[in-house]
C-alpha positions in Angstrom: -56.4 43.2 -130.3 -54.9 39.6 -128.7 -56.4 40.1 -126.0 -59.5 40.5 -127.3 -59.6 37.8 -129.1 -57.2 35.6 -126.3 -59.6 33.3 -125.5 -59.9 31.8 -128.9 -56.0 31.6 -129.1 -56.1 29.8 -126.1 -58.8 26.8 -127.6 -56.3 26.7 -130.4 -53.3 25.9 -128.6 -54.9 23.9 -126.1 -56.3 21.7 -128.6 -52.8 21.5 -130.5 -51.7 20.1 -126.7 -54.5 17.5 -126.6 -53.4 16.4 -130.3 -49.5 16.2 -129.5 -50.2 14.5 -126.1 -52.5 12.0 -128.0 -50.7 11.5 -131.6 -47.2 12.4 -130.1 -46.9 11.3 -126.9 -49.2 8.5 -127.0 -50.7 9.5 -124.1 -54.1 8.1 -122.6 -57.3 10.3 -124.1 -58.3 10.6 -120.5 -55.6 11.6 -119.0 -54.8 14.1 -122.2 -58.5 15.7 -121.9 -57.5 16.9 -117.9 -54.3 17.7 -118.6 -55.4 20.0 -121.7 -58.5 21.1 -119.8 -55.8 22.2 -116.8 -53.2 23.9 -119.2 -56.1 25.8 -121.4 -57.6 27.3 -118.0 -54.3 28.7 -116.6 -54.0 30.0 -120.6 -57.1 31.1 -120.1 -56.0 33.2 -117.0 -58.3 31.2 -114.7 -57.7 31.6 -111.4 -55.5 28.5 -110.9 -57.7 27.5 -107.2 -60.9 27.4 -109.5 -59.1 25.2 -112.1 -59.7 22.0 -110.4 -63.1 23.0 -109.3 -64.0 23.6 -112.7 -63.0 20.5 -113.9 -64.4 18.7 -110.8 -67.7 20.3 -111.9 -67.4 19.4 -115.4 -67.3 15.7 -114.6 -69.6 15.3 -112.6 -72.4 17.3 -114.6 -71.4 15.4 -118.0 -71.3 11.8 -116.4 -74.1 12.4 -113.5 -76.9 11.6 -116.2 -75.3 10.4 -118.7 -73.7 7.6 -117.1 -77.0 5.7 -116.2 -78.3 6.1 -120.0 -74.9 4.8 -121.0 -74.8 2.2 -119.1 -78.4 1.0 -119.2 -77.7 1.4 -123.1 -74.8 -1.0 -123.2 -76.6 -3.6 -121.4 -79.5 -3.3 -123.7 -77.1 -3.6 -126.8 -75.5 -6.9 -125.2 -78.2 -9.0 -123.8 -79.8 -7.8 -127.8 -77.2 -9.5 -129.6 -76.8 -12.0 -127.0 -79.8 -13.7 -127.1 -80.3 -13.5 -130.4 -82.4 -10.3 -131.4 -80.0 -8.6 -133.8 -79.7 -11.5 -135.7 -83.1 -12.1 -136.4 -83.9 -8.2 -136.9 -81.0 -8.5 -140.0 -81.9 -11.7 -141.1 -85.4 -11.3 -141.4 -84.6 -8.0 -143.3 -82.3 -9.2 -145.5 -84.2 -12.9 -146.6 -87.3 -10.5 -147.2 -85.6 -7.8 -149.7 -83.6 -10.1 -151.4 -80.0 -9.7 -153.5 -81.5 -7.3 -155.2 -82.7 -4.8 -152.7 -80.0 -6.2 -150.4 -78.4 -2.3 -150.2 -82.1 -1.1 -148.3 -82.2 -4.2 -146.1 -78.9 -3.4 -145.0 -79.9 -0.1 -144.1 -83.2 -0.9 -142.5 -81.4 -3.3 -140.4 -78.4 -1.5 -139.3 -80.6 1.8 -138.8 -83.1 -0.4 -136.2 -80.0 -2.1 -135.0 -77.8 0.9 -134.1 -80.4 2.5 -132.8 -80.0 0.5 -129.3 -76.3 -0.2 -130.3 -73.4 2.1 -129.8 -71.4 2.7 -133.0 -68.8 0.4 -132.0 -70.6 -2.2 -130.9 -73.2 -2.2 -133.4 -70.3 -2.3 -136.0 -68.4 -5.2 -134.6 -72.3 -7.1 -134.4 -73.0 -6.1 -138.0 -69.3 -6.9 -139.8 -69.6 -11.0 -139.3 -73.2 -10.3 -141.0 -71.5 -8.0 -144.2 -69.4 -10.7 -144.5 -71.4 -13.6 -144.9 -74.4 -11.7 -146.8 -71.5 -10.5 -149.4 -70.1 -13.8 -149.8 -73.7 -15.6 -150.3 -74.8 -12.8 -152.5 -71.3 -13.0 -154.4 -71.2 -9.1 -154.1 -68.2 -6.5 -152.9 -67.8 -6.4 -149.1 -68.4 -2.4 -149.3 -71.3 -2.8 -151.4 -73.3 -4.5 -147.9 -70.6 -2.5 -145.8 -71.2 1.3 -146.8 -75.0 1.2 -146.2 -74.5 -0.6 -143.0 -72.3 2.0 -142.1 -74.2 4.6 -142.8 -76.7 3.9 -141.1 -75.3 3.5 -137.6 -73.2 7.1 -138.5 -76.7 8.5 -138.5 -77.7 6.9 -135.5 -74.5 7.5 -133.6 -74.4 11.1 -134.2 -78.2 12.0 -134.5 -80.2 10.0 -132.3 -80.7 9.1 -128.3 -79.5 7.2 -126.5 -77.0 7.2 -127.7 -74.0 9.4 -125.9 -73.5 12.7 -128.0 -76.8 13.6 -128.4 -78.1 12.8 -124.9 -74.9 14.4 -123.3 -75.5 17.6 -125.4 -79.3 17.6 -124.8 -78.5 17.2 -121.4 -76.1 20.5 -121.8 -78.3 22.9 -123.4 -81.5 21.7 -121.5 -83.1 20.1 -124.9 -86.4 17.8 -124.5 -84.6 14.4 -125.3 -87.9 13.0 -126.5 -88.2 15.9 -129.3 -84.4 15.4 -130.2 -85.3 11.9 -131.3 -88.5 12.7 -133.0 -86.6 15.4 -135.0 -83.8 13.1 -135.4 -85.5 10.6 -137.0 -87.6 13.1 -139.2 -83.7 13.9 -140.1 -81.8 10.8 -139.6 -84.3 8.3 -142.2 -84.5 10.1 -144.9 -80.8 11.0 -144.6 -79.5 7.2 -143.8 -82.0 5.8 -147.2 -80.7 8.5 -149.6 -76.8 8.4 -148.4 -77.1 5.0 -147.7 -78.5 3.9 -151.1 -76.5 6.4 -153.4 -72.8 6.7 -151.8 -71.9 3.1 -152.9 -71.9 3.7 -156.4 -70.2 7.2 -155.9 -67.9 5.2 -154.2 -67.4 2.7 -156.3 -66.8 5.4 -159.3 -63.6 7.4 -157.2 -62.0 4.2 -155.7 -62.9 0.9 -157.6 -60.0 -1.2 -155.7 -61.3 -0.9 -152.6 -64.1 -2.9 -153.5 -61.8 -5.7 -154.5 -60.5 -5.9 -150.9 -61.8 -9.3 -149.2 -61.3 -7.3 -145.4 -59.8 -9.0 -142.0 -62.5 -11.4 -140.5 -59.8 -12.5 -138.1 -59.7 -9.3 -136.3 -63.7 -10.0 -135.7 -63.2 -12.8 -132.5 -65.6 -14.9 -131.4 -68.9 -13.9 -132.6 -71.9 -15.8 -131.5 -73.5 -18.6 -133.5 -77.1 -19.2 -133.7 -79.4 -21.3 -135.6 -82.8 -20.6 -136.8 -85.0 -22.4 -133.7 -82.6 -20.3 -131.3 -83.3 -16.9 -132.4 -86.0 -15.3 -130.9 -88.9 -14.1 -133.6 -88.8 -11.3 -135.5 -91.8 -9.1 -133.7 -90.7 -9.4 -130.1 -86.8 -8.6 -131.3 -88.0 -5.3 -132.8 -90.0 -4.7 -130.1 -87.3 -4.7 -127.6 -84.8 -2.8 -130.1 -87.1 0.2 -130.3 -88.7 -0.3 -126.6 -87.3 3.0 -125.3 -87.3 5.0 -128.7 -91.3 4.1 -128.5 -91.3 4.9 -124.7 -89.7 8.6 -125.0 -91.2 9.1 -128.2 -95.2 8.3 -127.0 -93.9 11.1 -124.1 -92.8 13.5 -126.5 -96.6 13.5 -128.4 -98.6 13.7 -125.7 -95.9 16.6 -124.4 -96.5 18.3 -127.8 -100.4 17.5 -128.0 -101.0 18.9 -124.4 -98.7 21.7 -124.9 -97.2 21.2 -121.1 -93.8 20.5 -122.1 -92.2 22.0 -118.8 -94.1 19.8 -116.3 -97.4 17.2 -116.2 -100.6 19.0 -114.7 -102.4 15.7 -113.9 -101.6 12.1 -113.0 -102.0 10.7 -116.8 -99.1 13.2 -118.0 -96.7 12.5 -115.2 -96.6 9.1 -115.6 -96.5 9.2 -119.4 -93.5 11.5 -119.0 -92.1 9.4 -116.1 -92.3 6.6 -118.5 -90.7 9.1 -121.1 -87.9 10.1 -119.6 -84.6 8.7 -120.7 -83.7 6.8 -117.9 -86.7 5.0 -117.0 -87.0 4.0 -120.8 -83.4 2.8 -120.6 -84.0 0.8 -117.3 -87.5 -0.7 -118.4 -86.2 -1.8 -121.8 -83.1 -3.5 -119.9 -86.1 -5.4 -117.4 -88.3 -6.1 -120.4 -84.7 -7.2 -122.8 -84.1 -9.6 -119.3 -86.9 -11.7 -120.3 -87.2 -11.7 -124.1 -83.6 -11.8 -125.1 -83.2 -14.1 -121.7 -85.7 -16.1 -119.6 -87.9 -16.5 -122.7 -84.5 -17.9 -124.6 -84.2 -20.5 -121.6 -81.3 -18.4 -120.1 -81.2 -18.4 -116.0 -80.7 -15.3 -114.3 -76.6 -16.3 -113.7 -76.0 -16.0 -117.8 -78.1 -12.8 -118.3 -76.0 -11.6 -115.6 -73.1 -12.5 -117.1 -73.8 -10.3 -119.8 -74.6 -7.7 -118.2 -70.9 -7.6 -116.4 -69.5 -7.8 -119.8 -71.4 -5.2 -121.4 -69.8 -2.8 -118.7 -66.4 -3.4 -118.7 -65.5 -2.0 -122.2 -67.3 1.1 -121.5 -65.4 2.0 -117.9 -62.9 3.8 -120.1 -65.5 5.3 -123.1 -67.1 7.1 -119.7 -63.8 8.4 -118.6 -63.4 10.0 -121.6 -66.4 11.5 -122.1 -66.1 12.6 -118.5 -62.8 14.4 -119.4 -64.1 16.2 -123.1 -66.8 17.3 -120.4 -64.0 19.0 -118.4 -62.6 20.9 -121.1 -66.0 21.9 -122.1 -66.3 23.3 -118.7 -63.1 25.7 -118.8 -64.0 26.8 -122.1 -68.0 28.0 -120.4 -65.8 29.3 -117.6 -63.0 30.6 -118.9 -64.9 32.8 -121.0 -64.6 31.3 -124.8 -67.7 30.6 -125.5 -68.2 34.6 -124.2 -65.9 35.7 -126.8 -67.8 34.4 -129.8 -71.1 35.5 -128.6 -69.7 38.9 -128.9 -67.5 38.3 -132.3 -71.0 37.0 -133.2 -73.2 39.7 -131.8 -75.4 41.1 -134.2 -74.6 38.6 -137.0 -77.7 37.2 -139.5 -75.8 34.0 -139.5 -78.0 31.0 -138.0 -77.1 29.9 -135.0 -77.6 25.8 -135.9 -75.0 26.4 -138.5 -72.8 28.1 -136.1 -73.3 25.3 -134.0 -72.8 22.6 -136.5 -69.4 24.7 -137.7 -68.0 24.5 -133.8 -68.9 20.7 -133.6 -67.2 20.1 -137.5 -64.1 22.0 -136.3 -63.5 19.9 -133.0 -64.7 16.8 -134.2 -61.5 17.0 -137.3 -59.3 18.8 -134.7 -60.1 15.9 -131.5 -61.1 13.0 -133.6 -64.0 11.7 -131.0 -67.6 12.2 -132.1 -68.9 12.4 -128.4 -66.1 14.5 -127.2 -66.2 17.2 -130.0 -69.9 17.4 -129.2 -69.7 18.0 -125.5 -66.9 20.4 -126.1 -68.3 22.3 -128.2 -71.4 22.9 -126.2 -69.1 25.3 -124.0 -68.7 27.6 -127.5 -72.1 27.7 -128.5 -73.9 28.0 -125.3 -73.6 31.8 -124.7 -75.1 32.4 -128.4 -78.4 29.9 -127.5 -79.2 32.0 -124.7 -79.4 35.3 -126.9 -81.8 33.3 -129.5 -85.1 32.0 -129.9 -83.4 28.5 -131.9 -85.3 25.5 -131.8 -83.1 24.2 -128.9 -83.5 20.5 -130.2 -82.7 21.4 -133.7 -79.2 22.7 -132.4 -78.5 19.7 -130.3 -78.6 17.7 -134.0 -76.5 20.3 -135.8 -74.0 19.9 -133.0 -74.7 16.3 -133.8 -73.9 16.1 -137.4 -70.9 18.5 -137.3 -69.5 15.8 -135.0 -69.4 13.1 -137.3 -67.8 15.6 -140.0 -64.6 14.4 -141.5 -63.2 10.9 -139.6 -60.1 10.9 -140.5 -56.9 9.2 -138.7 -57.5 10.5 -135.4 -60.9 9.0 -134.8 -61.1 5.0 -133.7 -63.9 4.7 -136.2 -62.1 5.6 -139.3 -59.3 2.3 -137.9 -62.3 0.0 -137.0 -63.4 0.8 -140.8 -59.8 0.4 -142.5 -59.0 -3.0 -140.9 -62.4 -4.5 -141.4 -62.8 -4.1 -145.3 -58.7 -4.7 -145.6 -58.1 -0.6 -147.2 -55.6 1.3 -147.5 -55.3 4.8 -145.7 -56.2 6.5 -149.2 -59.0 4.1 -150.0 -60.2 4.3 -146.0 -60.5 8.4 -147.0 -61.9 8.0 -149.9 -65.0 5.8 -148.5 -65.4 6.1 -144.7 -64.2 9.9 -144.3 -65.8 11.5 -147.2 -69.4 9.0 -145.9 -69.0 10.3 -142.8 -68.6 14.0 -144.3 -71.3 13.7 -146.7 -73.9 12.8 -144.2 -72.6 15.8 -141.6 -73.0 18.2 -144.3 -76.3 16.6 -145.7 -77.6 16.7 -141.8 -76.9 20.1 -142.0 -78.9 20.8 -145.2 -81.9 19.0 -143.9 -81.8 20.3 -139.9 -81.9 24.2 -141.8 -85.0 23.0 -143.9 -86.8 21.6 -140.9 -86.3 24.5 -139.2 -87.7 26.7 -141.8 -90.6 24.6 -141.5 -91.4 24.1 -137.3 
């Protein structure tokens, strides 16, 4: 009977090793991920001279696309608030919808924002903003904080580029163009309603925390611009959503023509040339080069500038989604994800939920929203290739099952608690339970989409 079921003994204990190396012995993620990706394969009965080929191949296949998007992505999301083009995007948003409807421009703004942003940058770029909007509009830091936050939650765990959902499209062979049309089908309507109602919810279960005035010193140096600096609103936008409009022009004429797998004619291969994720990365980078620089009066020695310091803080990001890639590979090869195709075999129970339920499980269990989606991709795969799914509408489940329950083993649910000043009770009762709401919500709505494509 254990040795049946061996395999799935052999995830638990290996993720209790990645915890106590991590929380215990306050060891590197990195170097945690190989070590536990090592020690789960010899569990696992691996022949110990494939181990290290295994987790050779891992790497490389995780970080051999994904890398390029990443970094292209990063660079996009500096030389954006760099020269200017967040600020306006949020500005213009907010001076338009007023104190009033200052909840949606928040929303709006941080959604656009966070599309090009990664979660953490996008959140250090948007605090400075919560801050001064909430002190002009004489309003609780949360109240502008929680819809800004949700919105780049959404973003984060729902849409390319950024790196959970293109490293799991990239897994299960998903058209990254249809993940983000389907993700923002999902992801709008999911960051407005959360986004607009969770506040006062909030609000109701912990009133205190929105008394706390947060920690702006914790912010740094933040850039200052005045009006006549900023670049306009239009071209901003345009260079914000330049490759989400580039992969998702591909995508229609993919799904209009019907030739998904490959272009028949010239027109179709360059649209999907243009489409794919890393030429609408690179070309929004060259075309973010001279709006948010040369047309700002920057020379080509400052743009570069930022593009070396949009890399460095991601060296270590990569290494660590390189290493949840590793222990995604010894679970594919050391038969896990086997196992629960066969517990599985014959069950009625939908395949995106099982997916989201692997991704929710990791994501509480490993605390990193990139690395519980990778890794979970090595339990679900086996049951994808036995079903007729909607490929793209698993690579969101896995999405939102990521994002489920932040709690004190994710960096997102710190960045959250120090900003807005709260207390680790208050930080759950707010950022865990938004994040939780929107992974179960994402849930809901990826099930009724799929009832209806």
């Amino acid at each position: 009977m254990l040795g049946e079921y061996w395999p799935l003994v052999s995830v638990v204990i290996g993720v209790l090793i990645l915890l106590a190396l991590i929380m215990y012995f306050k060891l590197n993620t990195f170097v945690a991920l190989i070590i536990t990706s090592m020690l789960t394969g010899i569990i696992l009965g691996m022949p110990l001279d494939k181990i290290v080929e295994t987790i050779e191949k891992g790497m490389g296949d995780t970080l051999g696309h994904i890398a390029i998007i990443f970094g292209l992505g990063s660079i996009l999301g500096k030389l954006l608030s760099d020269g200017g083009g967040a600020t306006r995007i949020a500005d213009t948003l907010i001076n338009t919808f007023g104190k009033k409807y200052v909840t949606w421009a928040m929303i709006i703004a941080s959604f656009i924002i966070g599309i090009s942003l990664f979660l953490e940058v996008a959140f250090v770029l948007l605090i400075p903003l919560v801050f001064t909007l909430a002190k002009r509009m004489k309003i609780s830091n949360l109240q502008v904080g929680i819809p800004m936050a949700t919105s780049i939650a959404v973003t984060h765990g729902f849409l390319p580029p950024h790196p959970g959902p293109v490293a799991i499209s990239e897994a299960v062979n998903a058209n990254i163009g249809e993940v983000l049309m389907y993700g923002l089908i999902i992801g709008v309507p999911l960051a407005i309603v959360v986004g607009g109602i969770f506040p006062k919810f909030a609000y109701a279960i912990a009133p205190v925390a929105f008394e706390k005035k947060g920690n702006t010193a914790s912010i740094g140096k933040m850039n200052d611009f005045s009006n006549e600096k900023l670049p306009n609103f239009g071209i901003s936008l345009l260079t914000a959503l330049f490759p989400v409009i580039l992969m998702l022009f591909a995508t229609v004429v993919q799904l209009i023509t019907g030739h998904d797998q490959e272009p028949t004619n010239w027109f179709e291969s360059i649209v999907y040339l243009l489409g794919s994720s890393v030429t609408a990365m690179l070309l929004a980078v060259l075309f973010a080069i001279y709006s948010m620089g040369i047309k700002q009066s920057k020379n080509m020695t400052t743009i570069m500038k930022s593009f070396e310091e949009a890399i460095g803080p991601i060296a270590m990001l990569l290494l660590i989604i390189g290493g949840g890639g590793t222990f995604k590979q010894i679970l594919i090869d050391g038969g896990v994800g086997d196992t629960i195709s066969e517990i599985f075999h014959g069950t009625e129970m939908s395949p995106i939920f099982l997916a989201w339920l692997a991704a929710a499980l990791l994501r509480v269990a490993l605390g990193s929203t990139t690395v519980a989606a990778i890794s979970s991709v090595g339990i679900v795969l086996p049951l994808l290739q036995a079903s007729d799914v909607n490929i793209s509408l698993v690579v969101l489940a896995i999405g939102a099952g990521s994002i489920f329950c932040s709690h004190v083993n994710d960096a997102g649910f710190w960045m959250f608690k120090e900003y807005f000043g709260l207390t680790i009770k208050e930080t759950f009762l707010t950022w865990t339970l938004l994040e939780s709401v929107l992974s179960v919500l994402g849930l809901i709505l990826i099930l009724i989409v799929n009832l209806i494509v």
